[in-house]
C-alpha positions as CSV (number, residue, x, y, z in Angstrom):
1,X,10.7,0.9,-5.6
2,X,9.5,3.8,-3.6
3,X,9.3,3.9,0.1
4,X,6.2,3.0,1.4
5,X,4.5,6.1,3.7
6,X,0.9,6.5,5.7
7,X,-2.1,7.2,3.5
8,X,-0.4,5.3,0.4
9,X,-1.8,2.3,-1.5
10,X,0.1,-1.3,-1.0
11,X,-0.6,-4.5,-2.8
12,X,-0.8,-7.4,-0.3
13,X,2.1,-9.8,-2.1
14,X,2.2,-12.5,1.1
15,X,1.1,-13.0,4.9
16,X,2.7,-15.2,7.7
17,X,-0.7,-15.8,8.3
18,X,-4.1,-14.9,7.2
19,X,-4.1,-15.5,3.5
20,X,-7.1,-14.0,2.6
21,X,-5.6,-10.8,2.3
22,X,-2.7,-11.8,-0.1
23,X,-4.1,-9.6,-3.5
24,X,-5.6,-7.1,-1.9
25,X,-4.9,-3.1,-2.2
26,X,-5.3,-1.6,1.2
27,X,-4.8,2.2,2.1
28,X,-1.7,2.4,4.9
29,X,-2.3,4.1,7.7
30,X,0.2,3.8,10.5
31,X,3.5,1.9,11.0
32,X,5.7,0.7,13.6
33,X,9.4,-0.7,14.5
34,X,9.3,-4.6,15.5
35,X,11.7,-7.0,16.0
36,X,10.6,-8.6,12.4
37,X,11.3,-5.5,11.0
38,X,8.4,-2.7,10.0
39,X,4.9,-2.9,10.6
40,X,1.7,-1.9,9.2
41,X,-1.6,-1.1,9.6
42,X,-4.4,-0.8,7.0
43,X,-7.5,1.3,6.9
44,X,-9.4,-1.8,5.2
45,X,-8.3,-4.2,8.4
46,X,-10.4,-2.1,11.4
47,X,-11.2,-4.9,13.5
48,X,-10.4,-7.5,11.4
49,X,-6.9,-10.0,11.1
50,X,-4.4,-9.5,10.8
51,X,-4.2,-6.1,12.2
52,X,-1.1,-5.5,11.5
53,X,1.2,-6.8,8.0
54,X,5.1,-6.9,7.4
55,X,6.5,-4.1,5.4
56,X,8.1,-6.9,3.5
57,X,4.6,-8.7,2.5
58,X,3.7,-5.2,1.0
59,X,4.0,-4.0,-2.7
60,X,3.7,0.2,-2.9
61,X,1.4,1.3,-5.8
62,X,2.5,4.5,-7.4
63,X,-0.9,7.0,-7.2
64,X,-2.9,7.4,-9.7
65,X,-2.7,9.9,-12.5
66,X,-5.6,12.5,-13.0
67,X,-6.9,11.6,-16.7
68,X,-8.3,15.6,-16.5
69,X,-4.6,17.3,-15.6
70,X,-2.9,17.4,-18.7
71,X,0.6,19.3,-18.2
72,X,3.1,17.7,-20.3
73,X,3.2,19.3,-23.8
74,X,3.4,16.4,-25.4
75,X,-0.3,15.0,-24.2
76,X,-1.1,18.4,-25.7
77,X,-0.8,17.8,-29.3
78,X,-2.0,14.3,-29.1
């Protein structure tokens, strides 16, 4: 699992809180050091709850792939 980073996507996989949000993909945007271990904000949350989520409670999505950039010589020929 890769580490998750500002400007990523997460999948919301559970909240100590507010379950509305478990399901949803949220863009990261900034982080911080707690005592219940790493925070994180969302661009999706402005002014909304929670405004902040457990880096535990969040699954990293890997990006997208550009269905245009084909580089691999396999996708070539196929």
């Amino acid at each position: 699992m890769s580490e998750l980073q500002a400007g990523m996507l997460a999948l919301v996989i559970g909240c100590n809180m507010e379950e509305t949000v478990l399901g949803q993909v949220v863009t990261l945007t900034s982080s911080f050091d707690s005592g219940c271990g790493k925070m994180w904000k969302a661009e999706e949350w402005v002014g909304q709850f929670p405004d902040f989520i457990q880096e535990r409670f969040l699954l990293p999505l890997p990006p997208l792939a550009d269905p245009f950039d084909v580089t691999h010589k396999e996708e070539l020929h196929a």
